[in-house]
C-alpha positions in Angstrom: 40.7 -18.7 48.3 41.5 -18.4 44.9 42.2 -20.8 42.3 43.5 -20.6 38.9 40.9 -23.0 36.8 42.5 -21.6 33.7 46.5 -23.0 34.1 45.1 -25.8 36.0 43.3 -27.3 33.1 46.3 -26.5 30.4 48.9 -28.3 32.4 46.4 -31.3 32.9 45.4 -31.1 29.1 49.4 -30.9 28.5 50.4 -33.8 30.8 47.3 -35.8 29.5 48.9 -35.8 25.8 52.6 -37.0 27.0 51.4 -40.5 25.9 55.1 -41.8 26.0 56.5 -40.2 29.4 56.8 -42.6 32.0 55.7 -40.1 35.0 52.2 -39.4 33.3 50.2 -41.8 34.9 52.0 -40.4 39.1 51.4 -36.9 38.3 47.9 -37.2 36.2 46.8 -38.7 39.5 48.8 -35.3 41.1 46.8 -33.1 38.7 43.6 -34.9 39.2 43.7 -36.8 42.8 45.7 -34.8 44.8 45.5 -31.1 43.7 42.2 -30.7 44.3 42.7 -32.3 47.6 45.2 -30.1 48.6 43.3 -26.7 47.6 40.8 -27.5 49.2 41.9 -28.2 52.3 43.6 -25.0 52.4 40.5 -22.8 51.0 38.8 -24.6 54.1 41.3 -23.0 56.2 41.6 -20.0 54.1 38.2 -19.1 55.3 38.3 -20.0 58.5 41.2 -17.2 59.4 38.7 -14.6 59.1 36.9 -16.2 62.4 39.7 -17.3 64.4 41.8 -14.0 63.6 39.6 -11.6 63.1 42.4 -8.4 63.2 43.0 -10.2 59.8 39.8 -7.7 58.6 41.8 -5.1 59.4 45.4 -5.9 59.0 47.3 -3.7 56.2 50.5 -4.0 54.4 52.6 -0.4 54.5 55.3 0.2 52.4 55.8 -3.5 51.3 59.6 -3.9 49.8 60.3 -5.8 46.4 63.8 -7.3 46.0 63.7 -8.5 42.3 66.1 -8.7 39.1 67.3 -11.8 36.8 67.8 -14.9 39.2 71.5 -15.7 40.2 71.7 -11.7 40.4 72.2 -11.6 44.3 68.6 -11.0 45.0 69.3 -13.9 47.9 72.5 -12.6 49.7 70.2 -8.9 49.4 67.5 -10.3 50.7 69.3 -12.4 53.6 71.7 -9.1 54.3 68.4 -6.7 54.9 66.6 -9.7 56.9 69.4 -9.4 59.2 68.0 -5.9 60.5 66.5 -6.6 63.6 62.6 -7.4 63.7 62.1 -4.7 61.0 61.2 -6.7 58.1 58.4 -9.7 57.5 59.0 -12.3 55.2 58.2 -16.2 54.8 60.0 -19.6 55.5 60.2 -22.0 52.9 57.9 -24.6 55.0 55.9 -21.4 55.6 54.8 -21.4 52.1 53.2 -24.5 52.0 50.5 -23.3 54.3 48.7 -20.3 53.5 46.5 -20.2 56.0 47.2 -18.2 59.1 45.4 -21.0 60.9 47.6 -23.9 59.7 50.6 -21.9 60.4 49.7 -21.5 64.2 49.2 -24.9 64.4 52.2 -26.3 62.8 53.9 -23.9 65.2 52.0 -25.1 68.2 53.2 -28.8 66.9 56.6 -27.1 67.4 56.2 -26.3 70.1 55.1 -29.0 71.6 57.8 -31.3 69.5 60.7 -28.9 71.5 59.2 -28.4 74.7 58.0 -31.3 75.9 58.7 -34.1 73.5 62.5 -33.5 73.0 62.2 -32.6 69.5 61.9 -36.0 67.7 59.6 -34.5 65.2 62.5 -31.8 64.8 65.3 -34.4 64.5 63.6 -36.1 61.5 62.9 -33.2 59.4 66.4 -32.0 59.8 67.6 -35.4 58.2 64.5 -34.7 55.2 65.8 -31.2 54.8 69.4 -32.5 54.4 68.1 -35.4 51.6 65.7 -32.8 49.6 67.8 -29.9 49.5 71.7 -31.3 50.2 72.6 -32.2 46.8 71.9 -28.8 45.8 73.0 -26.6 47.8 76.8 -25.9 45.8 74.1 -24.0 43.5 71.5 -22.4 45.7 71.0 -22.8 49.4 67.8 -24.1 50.3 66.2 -25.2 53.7 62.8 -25.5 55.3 63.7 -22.9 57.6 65.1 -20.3 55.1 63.8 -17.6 53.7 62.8 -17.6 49.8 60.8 -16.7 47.4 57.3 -16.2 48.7 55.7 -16.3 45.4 56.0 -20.0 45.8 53.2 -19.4 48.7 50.3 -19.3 46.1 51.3 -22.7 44.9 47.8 -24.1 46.6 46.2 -22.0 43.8 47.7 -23.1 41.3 50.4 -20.1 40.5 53.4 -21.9 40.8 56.5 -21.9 39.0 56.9 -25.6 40.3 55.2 -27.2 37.3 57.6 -25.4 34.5 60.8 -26.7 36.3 59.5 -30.4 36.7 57.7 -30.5 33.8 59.0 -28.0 30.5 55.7 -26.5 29.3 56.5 -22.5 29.3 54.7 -22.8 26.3 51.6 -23.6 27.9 51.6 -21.5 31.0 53.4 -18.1 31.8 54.4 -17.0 35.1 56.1 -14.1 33.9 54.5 -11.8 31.6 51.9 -10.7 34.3 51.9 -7.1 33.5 50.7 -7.9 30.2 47.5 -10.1 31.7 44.8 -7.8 33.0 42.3 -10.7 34.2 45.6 -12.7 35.7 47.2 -9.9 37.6 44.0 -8.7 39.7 43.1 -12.1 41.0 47.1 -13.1 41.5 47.8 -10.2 43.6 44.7 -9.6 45.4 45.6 -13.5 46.4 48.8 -13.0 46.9 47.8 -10.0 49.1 45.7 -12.0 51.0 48.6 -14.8 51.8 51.1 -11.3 52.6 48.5 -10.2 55.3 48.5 -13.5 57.0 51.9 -13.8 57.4 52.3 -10.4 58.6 49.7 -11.1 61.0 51.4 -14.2 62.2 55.0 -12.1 63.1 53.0 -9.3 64.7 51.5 -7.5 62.4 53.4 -4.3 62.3 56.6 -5.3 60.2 57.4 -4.6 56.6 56.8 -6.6 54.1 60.4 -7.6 52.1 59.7 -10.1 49.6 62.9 -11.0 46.4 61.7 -12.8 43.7 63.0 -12.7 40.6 59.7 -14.1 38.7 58.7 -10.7 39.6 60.4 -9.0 37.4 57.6 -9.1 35.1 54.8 -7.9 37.8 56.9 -4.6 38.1 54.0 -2.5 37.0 51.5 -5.0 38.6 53.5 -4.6 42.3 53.5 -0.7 41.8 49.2 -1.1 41.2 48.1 -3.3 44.2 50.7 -1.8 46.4 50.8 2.5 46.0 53.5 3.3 48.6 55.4 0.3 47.5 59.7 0.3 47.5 61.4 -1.7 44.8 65.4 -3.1 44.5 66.3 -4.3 41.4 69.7 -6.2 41.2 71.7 -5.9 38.3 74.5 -8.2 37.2 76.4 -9.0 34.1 74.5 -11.4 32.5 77.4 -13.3 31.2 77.6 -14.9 34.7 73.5 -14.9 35.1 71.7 -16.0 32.3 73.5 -19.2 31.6 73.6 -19.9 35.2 69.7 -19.8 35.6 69.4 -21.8 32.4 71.8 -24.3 34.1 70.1 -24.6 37.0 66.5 -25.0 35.5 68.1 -27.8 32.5 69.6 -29.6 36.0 65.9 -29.7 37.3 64.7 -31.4 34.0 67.4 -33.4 33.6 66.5 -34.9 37.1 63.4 -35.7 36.0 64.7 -38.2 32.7 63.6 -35.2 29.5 65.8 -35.3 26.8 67.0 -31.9 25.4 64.6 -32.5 22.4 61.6 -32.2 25.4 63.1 -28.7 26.9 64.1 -27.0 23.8 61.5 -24.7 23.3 61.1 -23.9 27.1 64.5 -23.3 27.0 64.0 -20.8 24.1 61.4 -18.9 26.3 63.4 -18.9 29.3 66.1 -17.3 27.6 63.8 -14.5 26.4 62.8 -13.7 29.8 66.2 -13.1 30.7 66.8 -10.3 29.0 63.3 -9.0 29.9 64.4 -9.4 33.7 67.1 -7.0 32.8 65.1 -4.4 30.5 61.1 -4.8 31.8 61.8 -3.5 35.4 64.1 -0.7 34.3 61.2 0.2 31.5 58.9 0.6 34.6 60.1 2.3 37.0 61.1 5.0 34.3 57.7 5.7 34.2 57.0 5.8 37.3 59.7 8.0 38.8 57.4 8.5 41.9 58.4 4.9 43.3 60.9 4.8 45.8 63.8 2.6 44.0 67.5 1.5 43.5 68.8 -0.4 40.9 72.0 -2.2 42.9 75.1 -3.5 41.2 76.0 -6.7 42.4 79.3 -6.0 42.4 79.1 -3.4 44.7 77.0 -5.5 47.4 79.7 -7.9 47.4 82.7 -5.5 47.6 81.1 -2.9 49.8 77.9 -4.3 51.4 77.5 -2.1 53.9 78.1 1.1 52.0 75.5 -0.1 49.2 72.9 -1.0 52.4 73.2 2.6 53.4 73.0 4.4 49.8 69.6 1.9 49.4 68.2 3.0 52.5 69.0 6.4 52.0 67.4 6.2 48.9 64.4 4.6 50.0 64.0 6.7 52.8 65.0 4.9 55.8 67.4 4.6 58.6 70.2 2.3 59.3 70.2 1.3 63.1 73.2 1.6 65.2 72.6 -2.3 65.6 72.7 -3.1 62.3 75.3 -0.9 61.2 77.0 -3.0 63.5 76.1 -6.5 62.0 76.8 -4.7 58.8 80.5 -3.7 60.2 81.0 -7.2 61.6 80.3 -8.8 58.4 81.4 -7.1 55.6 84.4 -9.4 55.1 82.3 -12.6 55.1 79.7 -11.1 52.4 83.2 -9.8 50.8 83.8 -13.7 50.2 80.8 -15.0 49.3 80.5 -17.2 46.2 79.6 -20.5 45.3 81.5 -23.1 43.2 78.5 -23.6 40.9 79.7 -23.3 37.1 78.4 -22.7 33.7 79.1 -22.4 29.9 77.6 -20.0 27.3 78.4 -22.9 24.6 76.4 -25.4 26.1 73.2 -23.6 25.2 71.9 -23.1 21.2 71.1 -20.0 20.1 73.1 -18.3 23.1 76.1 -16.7 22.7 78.2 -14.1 23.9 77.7 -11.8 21.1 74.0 -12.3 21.4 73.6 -11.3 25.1 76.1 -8.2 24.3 73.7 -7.2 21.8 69.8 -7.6 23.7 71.6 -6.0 26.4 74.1 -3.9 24.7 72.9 -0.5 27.1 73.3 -2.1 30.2 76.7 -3.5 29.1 77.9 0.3 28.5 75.9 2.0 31.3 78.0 -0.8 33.9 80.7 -0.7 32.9 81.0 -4.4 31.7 84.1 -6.1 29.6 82.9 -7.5 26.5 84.5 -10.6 25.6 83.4 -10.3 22.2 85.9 -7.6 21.7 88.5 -9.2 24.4 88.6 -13.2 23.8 91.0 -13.3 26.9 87.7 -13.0 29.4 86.5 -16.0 30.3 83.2 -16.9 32.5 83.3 -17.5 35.9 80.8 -18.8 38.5 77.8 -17.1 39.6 75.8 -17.0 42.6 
């Protein structure tokens, strides 16, 4: 299994000089005690798949579906809307990505199992009421849950390619999870790993499924995906980034926040984050205008709220597949609900230096005309909203 020795040693050189932070000593003994522990336990088990499973020689990923775009864009009520059709697609529960191993995941569902079946599901019971404490307070931003769907990236965090360590500690500075297109040595190893983890989970849900995977980290792998995966089909979500951007940066700040650093800490993080806003917006559409081959849809959020099932229909069309009578159906029956969906998580352009409105109207200034968006620079009378 692969591990990323380069990352791992800047964040522990990083965390080693926070002389003053009062968590240093808990997560140097994360960094030095426990992370090591952890990957190798699941390189053990890693390994071992190829012996207990061994289809997993053979097992291939067709046609693999990306759902990516800026973060708060709708690439969760997309991804969640298209899970929805029947067995068609694979993707990975959020406890799911905390074992990588096709070997662990069998047995934790055998533990299930046997927690259900013949215990009465007293196992079950108590991770209901954990799920509830972790994720609860939450939720009013982003709905989370062991037994959810989400962003599978997160299932290479046993080798060390997480996004986990920028939103507990702010280092963007020191490691990059984004740029990936523009690191040759980095993008091989991450997504023959990451292809590695795919195959196993496909293997576990049948093996014949496609792939659908939203993550909006991934909007700079773009022209990585389109390399390790030929016949791959990419959905980029666009939405005004008036409501998006400061809601991500919200959302991240909240994480820091919770963890007691200071603005002063998180400023230059904070800086970089807001750059790779605007290239969530700019880098996908970059690549997949040079690659015209690549089955793709760029998707206005407001249309997926407004008219979710005609947009599902126009994407499949355009990615050359068919909508079932039984999910045109579940599309039918729940158009009005995804008509309604929002979320009464708020935000503020002011609260953030160096943003403003006029800024984002200006990095983004062709998307704003190509969609259509008000400008409030030119109409003070718009005001923000919430974002989902």
């Amino acid at each position: 299994m692969y591990f990323d020795f380069d990352y791992y040693y800047k964040v522990l050189k990083h965390v080693w000089g926070l002389k003053g932070w009062p968590h240093r000593r808990k997560t140097l003994f994360k960094l030095l005690v426990l992370v090591p522990l952890e990957s190798s336990f699941h390189a053990a088990f890693f390994l071992l798949d190829y012996v207990f499973f061994p289809k997993l020689w053979l097992q291939k990923i067709s046609q693999p579906i990306f759902i990516i775009g800026h973060a708060r864009s709708g690439t969760t009520l997309m991804h969640r809307l298209m899970s929805a059709d029947g067995d068609k697609f694979n993707d990975f529960l959020y406890w799911e990505m905390f074992f990588p191993s096709l070997t662990e995941k069998k047995l934790i569902r055998l533990m299930g199992w046997i927690d259900q079946k013949i215990l009465g599901g007293p196992i079950k019971r108590r991770l209901v009421k954990l799920d509830d404490h972790l994720f609860g307070p939450y939720r009013h931003m982003h709905y989370m849950s062991f037994w959810n769907a989400e962003e599978d990236q997160f299932s290479m965090r046993a080798a060390f390619v997480t996004q986990q360590w920028s939103t507990d500690i702010p280092l963007m500075e020191v490691i990059d999870m984004f740029h990936v297109d523009n690191m040759p040595n980095k993008k091989k190893r991450w997504l023959n790993h990451y292809k590695e983890i795919v195959k196993r989970q496909l293997l576990l849900n049948g093996g014949q499924a496609i792939h659908l995977s939203k993550n909006p980290v991934m909007c700079g792998w773009t022209e990585s995906l389109i390399e390790a995966f030929p016949d791959v089909k990419i959905i980029v979500m666009i939405r005004n980034p008036l409501e998006c951007i400061p809601s991500l940066l919200k959302l991240v700040e909240v994480s820091w926040q919770g963890k007691n650093w200071q603005k002063k800490d998180y400023a230059r993080s904070l800086e970089l984050l807001t750059q790779t806003c605007y290239e969530s917006f700019t880098h996908p559409k970059a690549v997949l205008e040079k690659h015209p081959q690549v089955p793709h849809m760029l998707v206005d959020y407001r249309q997926l709220i407004t008219e979710p099932r005609q947009t599902i229909h126009a994407l499949y069309e355009n990615l050359g597949m068919k909508v079932s009578e039984q999910y045109d159906q579940y599309l039918m029956d729940h158009e009005q609900k995804e008509k309604s969906h929002k979320t009464h998580f708020r935000y503020s352009i002011d609260e953030y230096d160096g943003l403003s409105v006029e800024k984002i109207e200006q990095q983004l200034d062709d998307f704003f005309t190509q969609y259509n968006w008000e400008r409030p620079s030119e109409n003070p009378n718009i005001v923000g909203g919430s974002a989902n």
